[in-house]
Each structure stands twice: as structure tokens, then as C-alpha cells.
C-alpha positions in Angstrom: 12.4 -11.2 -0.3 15.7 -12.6 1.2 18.9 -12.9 -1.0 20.1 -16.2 -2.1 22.4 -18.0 0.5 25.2 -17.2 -1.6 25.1 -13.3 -1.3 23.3 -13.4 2.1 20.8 -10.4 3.0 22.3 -8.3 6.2 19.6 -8.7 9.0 20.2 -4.5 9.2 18.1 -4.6 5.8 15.1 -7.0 6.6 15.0 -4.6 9.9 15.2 -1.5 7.7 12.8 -3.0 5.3 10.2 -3.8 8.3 10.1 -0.6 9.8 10.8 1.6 6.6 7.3 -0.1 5.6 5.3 0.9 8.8 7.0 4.5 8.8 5.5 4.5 5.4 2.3 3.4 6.0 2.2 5.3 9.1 3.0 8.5 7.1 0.8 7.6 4.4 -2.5 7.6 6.6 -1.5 10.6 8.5 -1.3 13.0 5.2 -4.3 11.3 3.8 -6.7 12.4 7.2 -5.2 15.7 7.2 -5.5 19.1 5.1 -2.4 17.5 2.9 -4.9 14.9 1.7 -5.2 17.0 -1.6 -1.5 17.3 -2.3 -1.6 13.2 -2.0 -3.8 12.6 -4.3 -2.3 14.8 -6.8 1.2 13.9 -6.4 0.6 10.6 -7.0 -2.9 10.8 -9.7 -2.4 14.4 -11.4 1.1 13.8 -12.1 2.1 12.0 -15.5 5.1 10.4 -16.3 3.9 10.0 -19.6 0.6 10.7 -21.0 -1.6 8.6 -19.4 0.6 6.7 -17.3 0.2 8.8 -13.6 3.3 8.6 -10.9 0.9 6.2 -9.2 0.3 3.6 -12.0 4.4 3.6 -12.5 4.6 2.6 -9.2 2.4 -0.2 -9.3 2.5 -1.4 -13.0 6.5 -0.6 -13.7 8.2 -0.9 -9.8 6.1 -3.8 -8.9 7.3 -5.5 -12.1 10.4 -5.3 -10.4 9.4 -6.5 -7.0 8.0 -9.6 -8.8 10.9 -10.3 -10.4 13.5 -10.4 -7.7 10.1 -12.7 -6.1 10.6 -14.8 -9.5 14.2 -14.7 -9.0 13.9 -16.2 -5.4 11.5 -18.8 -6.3 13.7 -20.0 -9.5 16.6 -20.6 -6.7 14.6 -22.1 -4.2 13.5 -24.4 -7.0 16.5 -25.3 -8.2 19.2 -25.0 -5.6 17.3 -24.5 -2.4 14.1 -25.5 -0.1 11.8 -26.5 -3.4 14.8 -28.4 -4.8 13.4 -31.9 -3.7 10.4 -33.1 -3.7 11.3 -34.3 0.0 12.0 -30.8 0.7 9.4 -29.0 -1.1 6.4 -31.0 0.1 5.5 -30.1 3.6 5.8 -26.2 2.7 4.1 -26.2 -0.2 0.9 -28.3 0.9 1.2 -25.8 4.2 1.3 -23.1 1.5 -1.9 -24.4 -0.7 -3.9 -24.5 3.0 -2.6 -20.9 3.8 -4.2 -20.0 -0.1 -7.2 -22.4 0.3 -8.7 -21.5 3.3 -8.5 -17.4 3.7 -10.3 -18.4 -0.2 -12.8 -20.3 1.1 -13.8 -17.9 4.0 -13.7 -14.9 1.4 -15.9 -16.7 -0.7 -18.5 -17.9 2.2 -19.2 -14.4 3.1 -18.9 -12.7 -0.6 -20.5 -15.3 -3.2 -22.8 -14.5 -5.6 -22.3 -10.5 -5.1 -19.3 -8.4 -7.1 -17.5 -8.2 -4.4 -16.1 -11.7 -5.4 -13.4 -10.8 -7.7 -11.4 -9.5 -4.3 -10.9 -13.2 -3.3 -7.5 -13.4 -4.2 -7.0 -10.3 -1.9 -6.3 -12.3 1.6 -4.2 -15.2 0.3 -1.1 -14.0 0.2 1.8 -13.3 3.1 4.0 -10.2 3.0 7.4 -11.6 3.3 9.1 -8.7 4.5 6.5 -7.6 7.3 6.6 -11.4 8.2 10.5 -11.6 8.2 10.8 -8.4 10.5 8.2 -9.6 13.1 10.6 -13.4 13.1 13.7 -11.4 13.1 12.5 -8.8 16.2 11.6 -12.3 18.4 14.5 -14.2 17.0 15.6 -14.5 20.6 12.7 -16.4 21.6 12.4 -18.9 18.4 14.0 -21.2 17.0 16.4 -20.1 14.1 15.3 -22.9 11.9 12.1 -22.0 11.6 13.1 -19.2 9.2 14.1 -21.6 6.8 10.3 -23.0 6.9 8.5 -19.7 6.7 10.3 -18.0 3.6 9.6 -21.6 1.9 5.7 -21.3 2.4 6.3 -17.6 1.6 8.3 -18.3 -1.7 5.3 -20.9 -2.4 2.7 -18.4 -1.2 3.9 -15.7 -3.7 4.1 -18.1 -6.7 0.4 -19.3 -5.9 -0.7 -15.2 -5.4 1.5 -14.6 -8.6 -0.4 -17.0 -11.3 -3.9 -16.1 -9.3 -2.7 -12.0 -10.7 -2.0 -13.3 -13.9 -5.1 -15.5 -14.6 -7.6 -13.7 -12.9 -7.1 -10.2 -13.2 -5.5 -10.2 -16.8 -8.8 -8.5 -19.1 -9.2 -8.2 -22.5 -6.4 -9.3 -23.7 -4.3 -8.2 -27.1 -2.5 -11.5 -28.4 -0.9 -9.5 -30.8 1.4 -7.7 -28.3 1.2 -10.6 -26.3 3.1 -12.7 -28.8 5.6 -10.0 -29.4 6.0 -10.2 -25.5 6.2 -13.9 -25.6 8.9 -13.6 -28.7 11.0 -11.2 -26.6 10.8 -14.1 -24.2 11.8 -16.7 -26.4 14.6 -14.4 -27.7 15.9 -13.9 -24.0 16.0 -17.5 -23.3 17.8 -18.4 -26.4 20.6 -16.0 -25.5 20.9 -17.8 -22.1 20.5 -21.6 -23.3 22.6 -21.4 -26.6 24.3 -17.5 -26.6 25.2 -18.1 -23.2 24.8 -14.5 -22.4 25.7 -13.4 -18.9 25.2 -9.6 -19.0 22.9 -8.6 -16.6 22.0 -5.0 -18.8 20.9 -7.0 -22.0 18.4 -8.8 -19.5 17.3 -5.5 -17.3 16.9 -3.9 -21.3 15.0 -7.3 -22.6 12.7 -7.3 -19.4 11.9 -3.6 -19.9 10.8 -4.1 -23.5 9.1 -7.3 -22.4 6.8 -5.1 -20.0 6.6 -2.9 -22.2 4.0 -5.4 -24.5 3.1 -7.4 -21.9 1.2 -4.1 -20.5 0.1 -3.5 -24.0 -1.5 -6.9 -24.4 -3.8 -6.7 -21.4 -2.1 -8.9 -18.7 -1.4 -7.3 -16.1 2.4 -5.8 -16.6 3.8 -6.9 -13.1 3.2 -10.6 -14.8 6.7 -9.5 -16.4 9.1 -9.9 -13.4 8.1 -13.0 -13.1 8.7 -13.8 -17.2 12.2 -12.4 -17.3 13.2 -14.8 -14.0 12.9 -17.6 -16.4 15.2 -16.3 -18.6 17.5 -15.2 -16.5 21.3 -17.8 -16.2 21.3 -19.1 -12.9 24.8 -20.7 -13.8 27.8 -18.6 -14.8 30.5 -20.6 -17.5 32.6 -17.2 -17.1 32.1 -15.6 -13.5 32.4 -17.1 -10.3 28.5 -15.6 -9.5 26.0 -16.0 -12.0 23.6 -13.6 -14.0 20.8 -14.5 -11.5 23.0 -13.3 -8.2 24.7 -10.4 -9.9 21.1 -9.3 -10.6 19.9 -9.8 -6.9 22.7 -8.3 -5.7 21.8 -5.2 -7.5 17.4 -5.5 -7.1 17.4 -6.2 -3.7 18.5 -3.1 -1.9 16.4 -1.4 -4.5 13.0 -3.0 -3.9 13.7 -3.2 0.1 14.5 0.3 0.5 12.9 2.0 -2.2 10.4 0.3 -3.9 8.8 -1.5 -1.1 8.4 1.4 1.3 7.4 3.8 -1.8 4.6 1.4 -2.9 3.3 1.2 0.8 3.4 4.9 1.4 1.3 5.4 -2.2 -1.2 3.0 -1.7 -1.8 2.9 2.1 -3.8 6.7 1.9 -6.9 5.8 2.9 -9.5 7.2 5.1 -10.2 6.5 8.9 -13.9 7.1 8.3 -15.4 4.5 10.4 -19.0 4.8 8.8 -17.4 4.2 5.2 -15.2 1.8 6.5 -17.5 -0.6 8.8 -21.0 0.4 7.8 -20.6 0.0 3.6 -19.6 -3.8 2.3 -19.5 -5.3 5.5 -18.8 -8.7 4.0 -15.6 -7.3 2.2 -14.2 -6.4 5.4 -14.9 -10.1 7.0 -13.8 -11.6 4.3 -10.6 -9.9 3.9 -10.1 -10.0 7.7 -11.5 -13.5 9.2 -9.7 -14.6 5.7 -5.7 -13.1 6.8 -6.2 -13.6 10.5 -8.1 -17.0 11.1 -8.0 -18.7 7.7 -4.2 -18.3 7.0 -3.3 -19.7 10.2 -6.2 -22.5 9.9 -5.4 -23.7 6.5 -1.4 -24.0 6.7 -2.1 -25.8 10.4 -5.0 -28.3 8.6 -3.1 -29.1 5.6 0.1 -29.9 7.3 -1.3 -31.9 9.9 -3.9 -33.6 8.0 -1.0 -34.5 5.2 1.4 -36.2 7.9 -1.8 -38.0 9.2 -2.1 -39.5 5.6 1.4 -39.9 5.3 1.6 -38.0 2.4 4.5 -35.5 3.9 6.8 -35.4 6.6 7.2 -32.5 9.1 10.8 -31.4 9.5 12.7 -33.0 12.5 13.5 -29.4 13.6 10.3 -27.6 14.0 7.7 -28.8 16.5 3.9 -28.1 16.0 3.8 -25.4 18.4 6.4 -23.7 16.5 4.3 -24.3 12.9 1.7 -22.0 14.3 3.3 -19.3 15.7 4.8 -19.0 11.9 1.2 -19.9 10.7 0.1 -16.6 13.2 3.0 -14.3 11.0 2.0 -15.5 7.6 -1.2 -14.1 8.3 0.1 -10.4 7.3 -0.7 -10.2 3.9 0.1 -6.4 3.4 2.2 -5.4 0.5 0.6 -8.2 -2.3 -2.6 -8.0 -0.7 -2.7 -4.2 -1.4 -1.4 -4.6 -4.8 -4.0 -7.0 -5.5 -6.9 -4.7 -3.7 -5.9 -2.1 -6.3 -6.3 -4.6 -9.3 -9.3 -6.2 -8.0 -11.5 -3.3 -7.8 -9.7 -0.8 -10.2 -12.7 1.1 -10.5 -14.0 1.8 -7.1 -12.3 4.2 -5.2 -14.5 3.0 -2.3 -14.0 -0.3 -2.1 -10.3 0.1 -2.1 -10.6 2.3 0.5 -12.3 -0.1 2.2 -10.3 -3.5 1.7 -6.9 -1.6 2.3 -8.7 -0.7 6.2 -9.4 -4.4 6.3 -5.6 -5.1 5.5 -4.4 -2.7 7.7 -6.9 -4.0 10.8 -5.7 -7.7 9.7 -2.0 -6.5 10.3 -2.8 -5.3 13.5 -4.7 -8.2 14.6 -2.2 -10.6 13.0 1.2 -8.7 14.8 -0.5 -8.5 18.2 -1.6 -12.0 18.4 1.9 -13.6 16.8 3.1 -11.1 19.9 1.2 -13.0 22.3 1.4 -16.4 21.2 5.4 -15.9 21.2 5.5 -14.9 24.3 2.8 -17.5 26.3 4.7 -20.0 24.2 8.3 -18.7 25.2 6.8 -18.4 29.0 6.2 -21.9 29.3 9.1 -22.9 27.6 11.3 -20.9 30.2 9.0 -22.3 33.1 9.2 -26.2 31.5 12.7 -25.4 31.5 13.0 -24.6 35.2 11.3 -27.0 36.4 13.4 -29.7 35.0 16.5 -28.1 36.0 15.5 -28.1 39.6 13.8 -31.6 39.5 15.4 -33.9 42.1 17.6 -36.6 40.3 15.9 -40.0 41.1 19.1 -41.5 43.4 18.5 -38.0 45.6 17.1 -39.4 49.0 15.2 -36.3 50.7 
């Protein structure tokens, strides 16, 4: 996630961010198909940071509550201040965004219906924001700037889409008892903003922790809380020149980019290279999760932006050209990170076919970076050669 245009996010981090993620990943798979795999799995299953709640589960139930909030925290700006402000502004992204969500769906679906492996369909929906922000900032020479502004809208849109699909679909057996005392909490938070007018940014971490504290007791799934305490949280300051909301970001964001980020990667990317487990057992998971990231991603945010300035229903941005809309279409088809996380959630009790749909992810990646790669640079080429050409063309008055 970027910072808010008012504390701004040093490129140096987004890089950092990118690569810290691959190292990670990198590092994760090496350990795992090596003699250390047993030290892995019981650093991050064996080991208990309370009883019951392993090293691994803190990372993704407690950590990921706090990458989803500086997520909510991004999207409550873009609504408000930012790209999502306006319905002017918000409607070509967001109708790209629903085609990115729609499609890799509807794929997923076609090849898994009727079978259990259904309930991974929310797995290649979403776009990791920080891959796809390093791959546009390592060819920012050879694209046009403004186009950043266009993919980290779809992305901000992306994750709120991938963030209610988490909540409604994978929230079980739910306890409304502590969900209402989550939901009071809540309330409680958002009075002190709206009539308190509380600013300190420790009463809100303190209220957010107790608030995923019940939320995880109620049966929805805890990260659901990051998002929560964003609503609460001021996003105007009657006492500070920066509000709650940027004080807040200032302090998550180096946090989740260099910590949490790279930490969740490196704990859940341990899988194993077997190629008979991986190709040969739920083929259709692997399809779906793949043809879904790598085709239907780019397919969807193409046919529902084109097809919604055909109808006149939006308006694509004077400064992006349709050539340009794919090659971001291409990038937002690395759904790493959240598609991960929701791999884990999805099939919580089969070691197998996590194993299985993170070696999809990982192949989607791959697939995804090498043909953004390519596109990039057939589509700089012919800029360069377009260029030429009409710098050497003779001017019309020239007698030869």
C-alpha cells in the first residue's frame, strides 16, 4: 500500500518492499525443499505464542489485521480525498476493478463447479499492490507516470472487493455474542471520533486490538478488524496540522512493508516443488487459480472498461491510452500476498491443497512478471521506432 499524498511513500520503500518480498519467498521455498524443512514447520506450527495460537496463526490472524488496516486506511482516503472521491473519478477504476474480480471468478468457477474445491474462488481475484507497484516502478522509465495513479485506484478497489469476499465468505460459525461486543467496541470508537473528538492514535491502536480480540472470538475471520478500526479512525485533525488517520500511516507503513509483508510471505510461501503433487493431484485448482490471475485479470479489467465507454457509462482518462490500460491490466494480474492469505483460509484444513494453490500463485507470478516484461518492452519498442520515424519524416514543403 502507498502512503497518502500528504506524507508521500519514498520510492526506496516500494523497491525495498518488492524485493524484500521475493528474497522472502525465495528463501522460503529454498528451506522448505531442503533438510531445514523440519525446523520450518516447527518454528512457525510448534511454536505458541499463547496456548493455541501458533507463531504462524499470529502472523496471519493478528499481522494481517494490520496489513488490512493500513489497506482500510488507504481506501477511506481514496474515498474521501482522493481517486474514489467522485463519482467521475471513481467510475472507470472501479468497473475495471469489478471485471478484474469478475472474470478470474468466472474462470475459477468454469473449471471447479460442483466439486469442493469451489470455496478457493475468491483465491485469484485479487492484485498484490506491492509486487504490482515494484514491477511499475522498475519500468517507470518506459511508462507513463500517470498510469500509477490508475493502477493503485483498481488496486485500492480490488482489495475492498477481495476484503468483503474474506469477510462474507470465509467467516464460519459465527458467535454474535462476541460479535456484538466487537461491534460495541466499534460504536464506542466512533463516538470518540464524531463527538469526543479524540485524536490519539494509542487509544485507537488499544481499541483496534481489543476489537480483534472479539471479532476473532466471534467467528469472522479476525483480519475483518483492520478494516473495522479504518472507519473509526479521524481523517480530520481540529488540533494538529496532520490527522489521526496520517499519524497512524505514518507509523503502519514502514511496519507492514518491511516487516509484515516480507514476514507473511516468507511463512506462507514453504511449499513443496513436488511436481507430481503439484501438477498431477487437483488439476482444476491449478487452472483455475492460474488461467484465473494470468488471463482473466487482464481480460476482465480490459472488457469492462471498454465495454463501459462503448455504453457510455464511463469515461477513460484523457491521460492513459488503451495500450497503456493493458500493460497495467498484465501487472494486476500478480495476486500474491492476498491470494496466499486467502489460499490459507479457503482450505484451512488441507495441507495439500494449500500446497498446491500457493504453486499455482507462485507459477501465476511468474507467468504474470515475464509477460508484463514483454509487453513493456514490444510496446516501448514501437513507441521508440513510431518515434523515429516521425522525427526523420520529410516536412511536406521539402522538395527532394
Amino acid at each position: 500500500m502507498r502512503l497518502f499524498r500528504t506524507y508521500k511513500k519514498p520510492v526506496k520503500l516500494e523497491l525495498a518492499t518488492s524485493l524484500l518480498l521475493i528474497f522472502s519467498t525465495l528463501l522460503a521455498l529454498f528451506i522448505y525443499n531442503s533438510p531445514l524443512r523440519g525446523i520450518y514447520k516447527h518454528v512457525f506450527n510448534r511454536i505458541y505464542i499463547t496456548p493455541n495460537f501458533s507463531l504462524h496463526m499470529f502472523i496471519n490472524d493478528f499481522l494481517m489485521a494490520i496489513f488490512f488496516l493500513v489497506a482500510g486506511l488507504e481506501i477511506k482516503h481514496e474515498i474521501l480525498y482522493g481517486n474514489l472521491s467522485s463519482l467521475k473519478k471513481a467510475s472507470f477504476p472501479i468497473i475495471a476493478s469489478i471485471g478484474g474480480v469478475t472474470v478470474p471468478a468466472l474462470i475459477y468457477f468454469i473449471f471447479n463447479k460442483n466439486t469442493p474445491l469451489i470455496n478457493g474462488i475468491c483465491i485469484p481475484i485479487s492484485t498484490d499492490i506491492a509486487f504490482a507497484i515494484g514491477l511499475f516502478l522498475l519500468f517507470r522509465n518506459k511508462l507513463n507516470p500517470s498510469l500509477k495513479i490508475f493502477l493503485l485506484s483498481l488496486a485500492v478497489v480490488d482489495d475492498l472487493i477481495s476484503i468483503a469476499a474474506i469477510g462474507i465468505i470465509y467467516s464460519l460459525d459465527i458467535d454474535l455474542f462476541y460479535l456484538i461486543i466487537g461491534l460495541l467496541i466499534l460504536i464506542t470508537l466512533c463516538i470518540a471520533n464524531k463527538i469526543f473528538n479524540v485524536e490519539s492514535v494509542t487509544y485507537y491502536l488499544i481499541g483496534g486490538a481489543c476489537l480483534w480480540y472479539f471479532i476473532h472470538l466471534s467467528g469472522v475471520h479476525s483480519t475483518i478488524s483492520g478494516i473495522l478500526l479504518a472507519i473509526a479512525v479521524p481523517s480530520k485533525s481540529n488540533i494538529r496540522n496532520v490527522s489521526t488517520l496520517e499519524r497512524l500511516q505514518k507509523f503502519l507503513v514502514p511496519i507492514n512493508s518491511l516487516l509484515i509483508i516480507p514476514l507473511f510471505a516468507f511463512a506462507n510461501t514453504g511449499v513443496s516443488l513436488s511436481y507430481d503433487l503439484t501438477f498431477s493431484h487437483a488439476p482444476t485448482l491449478s487452472l483455475g487459480i492460474i488461467l484465473g490471475l494470468c488471463i482473466g485479470k487482464p481480460l476482465g479489467i480490459m472488457l469492462f472498461s471498454y465495454i463501459s465507454c462503448l455504453l457510455k457509462i464511463t469515461e477513460k482518462p484523457t491521460y492513459i491510452s488503451w495500450s497503456s490500460i493493458f500493460l497495467v491490466s498484465l501487472i494486476a494480474g500478480i495476486g500474491f500476498t492476498m491470494a496466499i492469505f486467502v489460499s490459507e483460509v479457503a482450505f484451512i484444513r488441507d495441507a495439500a491443497l494449500i500446497n498446491i494453490a500457493k504453486m499455482s500463485i507462485l507459477c501465476s507470478a511468474v507467468i504474470s512478471i515475464f509477460s508484463t516484461s514483454i509487453a513493456i518492452y514490444i510496446y516501448s519498442h514501437m513507441n521508440n521506432k513510431s518515434q523515429r520515424n516521425s522525427s526523420i519524416k520529410p516536412n511536406k514543403y521539402h522538395i527532394s
